[in-house]
N, C-alpha and C positions, 0 to 999 in steps of 0.2 A: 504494500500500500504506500505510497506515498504521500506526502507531505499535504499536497492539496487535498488529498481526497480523507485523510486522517482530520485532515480541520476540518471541513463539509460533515463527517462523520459527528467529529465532538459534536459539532456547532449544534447541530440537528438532535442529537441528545439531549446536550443541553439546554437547547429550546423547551421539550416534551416536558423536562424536569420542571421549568419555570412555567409552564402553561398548567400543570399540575399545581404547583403547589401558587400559583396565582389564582385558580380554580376554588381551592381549599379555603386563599385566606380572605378572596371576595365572600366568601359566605359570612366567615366573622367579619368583614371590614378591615382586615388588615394587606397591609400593600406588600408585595414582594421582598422589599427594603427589611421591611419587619419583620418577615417571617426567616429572611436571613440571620437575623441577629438576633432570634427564638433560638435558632436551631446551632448558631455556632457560640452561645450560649450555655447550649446543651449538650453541647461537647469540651468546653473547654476546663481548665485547671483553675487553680486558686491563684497562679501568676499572671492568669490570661484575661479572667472574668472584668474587666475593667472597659472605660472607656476607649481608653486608648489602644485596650486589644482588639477590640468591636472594629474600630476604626482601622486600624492597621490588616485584618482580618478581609473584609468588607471591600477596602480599597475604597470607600468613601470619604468625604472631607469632615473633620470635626464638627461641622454645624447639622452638615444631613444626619449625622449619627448621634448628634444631642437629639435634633427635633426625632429625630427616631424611637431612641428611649424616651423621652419623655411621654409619647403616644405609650408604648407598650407598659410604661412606668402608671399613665393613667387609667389605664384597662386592668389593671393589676394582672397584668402578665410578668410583669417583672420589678424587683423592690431592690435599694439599696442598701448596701451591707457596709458602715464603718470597718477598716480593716484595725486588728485588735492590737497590732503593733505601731502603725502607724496612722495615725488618725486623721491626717493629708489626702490618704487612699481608700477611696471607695471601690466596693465590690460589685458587680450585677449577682442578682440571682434570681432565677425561674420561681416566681411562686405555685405552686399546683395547679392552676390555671394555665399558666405559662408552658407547663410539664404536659399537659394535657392536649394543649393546643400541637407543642412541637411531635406529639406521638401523633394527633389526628391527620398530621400532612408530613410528616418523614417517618421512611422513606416513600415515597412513591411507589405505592402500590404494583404500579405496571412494569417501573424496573424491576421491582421482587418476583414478579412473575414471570421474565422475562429472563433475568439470570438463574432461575431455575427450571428454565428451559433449554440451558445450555447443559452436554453432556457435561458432566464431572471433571473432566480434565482441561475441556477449553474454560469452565469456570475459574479455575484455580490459575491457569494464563493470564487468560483476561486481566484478574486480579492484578496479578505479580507485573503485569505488562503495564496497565495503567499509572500500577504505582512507581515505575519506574522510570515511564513519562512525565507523572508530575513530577520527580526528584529532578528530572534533567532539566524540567524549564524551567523550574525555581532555580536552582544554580546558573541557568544563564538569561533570567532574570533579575538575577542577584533579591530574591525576592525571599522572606520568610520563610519559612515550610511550615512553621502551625503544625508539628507532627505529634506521638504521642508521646509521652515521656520515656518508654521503652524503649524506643528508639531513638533515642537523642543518646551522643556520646557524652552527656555529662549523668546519666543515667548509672549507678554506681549501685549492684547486685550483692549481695555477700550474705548467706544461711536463710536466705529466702526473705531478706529486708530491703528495702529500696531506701536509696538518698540521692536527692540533686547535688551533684556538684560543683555546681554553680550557687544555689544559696546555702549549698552544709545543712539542708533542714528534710526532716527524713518523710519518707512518699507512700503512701500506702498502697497497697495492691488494686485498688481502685484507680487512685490518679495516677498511674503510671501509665494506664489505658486513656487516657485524655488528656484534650489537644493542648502543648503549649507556646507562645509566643517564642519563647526563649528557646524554642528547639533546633538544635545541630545535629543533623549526622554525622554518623562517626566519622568518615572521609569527608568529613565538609570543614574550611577552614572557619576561624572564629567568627569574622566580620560577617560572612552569609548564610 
């Protein structure tokens, strides 16, 4: 496959995903915008859940991504958390509403049904191929990767306990499966 017909590919995926879950959040009233930052939200870590991870995430400008939450903060989709060390930082966090909403439109129903109609082995491809397309354009887009903590080389394993080694503060078997800002892979130099 080539180049063009791989973008043609995503793009048209991609679309499906956002026609969907624009489908889902016109019923509540909520806009695509929103439901993005429901849902990456609801994946991300105790480093990440902030504004300026939303924003960096998102790839929208600080003001779209205030008037953003302030909508999903009015809906009580989502409430803010003082952080307990430093009281500068504020947290997002899903209220059960919120929790509720990001289950009723992710994932997309028709991809679920759709990757389970792929034999077994092109699934587990798929996979491993995709993911290793997003690794290649974020490195040469020098862009984030938002990965899971497991995989980040500051990710520090020893008699089945996890610690960032980046803040020395230790990770539970939970957050080590979600998304953080601060993620590096292992062959990935500091700065990207």
């Amino acid at each position: 496959m080539n180049t063009e017909q791989l973008h043609s590919t995503l793009e048209r995926l991609c679309n499906l995903l956002r026609v969907e879950a624009r489908a889902h959040g016109a019923v509540d009233g909520l806009l695509p915008v929103q439901l993005e930052a429901l849902h990456y939200l609801s994946q991300c870590n105790r480093y990440s859940d902030t504004v300026q991870g939303v924003t960096e995430f998102l790839g929208q400008t600080k003001g779209t991504v205030s008037q953003t939450l302030k909508v999903l903060e009015s809906r009580a989709l989502v409430r803010k958390v003082p952080d307990a060390r430093d009281r500068r930082l504020v947290h997002l966090a899903l209220t059960p509403a919120g929790r509720r909403m990001v289950a009723k439109v992710v994932p997309a129903r028709f991809l679920e049904q759709a990757v389970q109609a792929l034999p077994e082995p092109g699934r587990d491809a798929l996979g491993q191929g995709l993911e290793a397309l997003l690794r290649a354009a974020q490195r040469a887009n020098q862009g984030r990767s938002f990965g899971a903590c497991k995989t980040c080389r500051y990710n520090e394993r020893a008699a089945g306990t996890f610690r960032c080694g980046l803040t020395a503060e230790p990770l539970s078997a939970t957050e080590v499966e979600r998304l953080c800002r601060e993620h590096r892979y292992p062959a990935q130099a500091a700065g990207g």
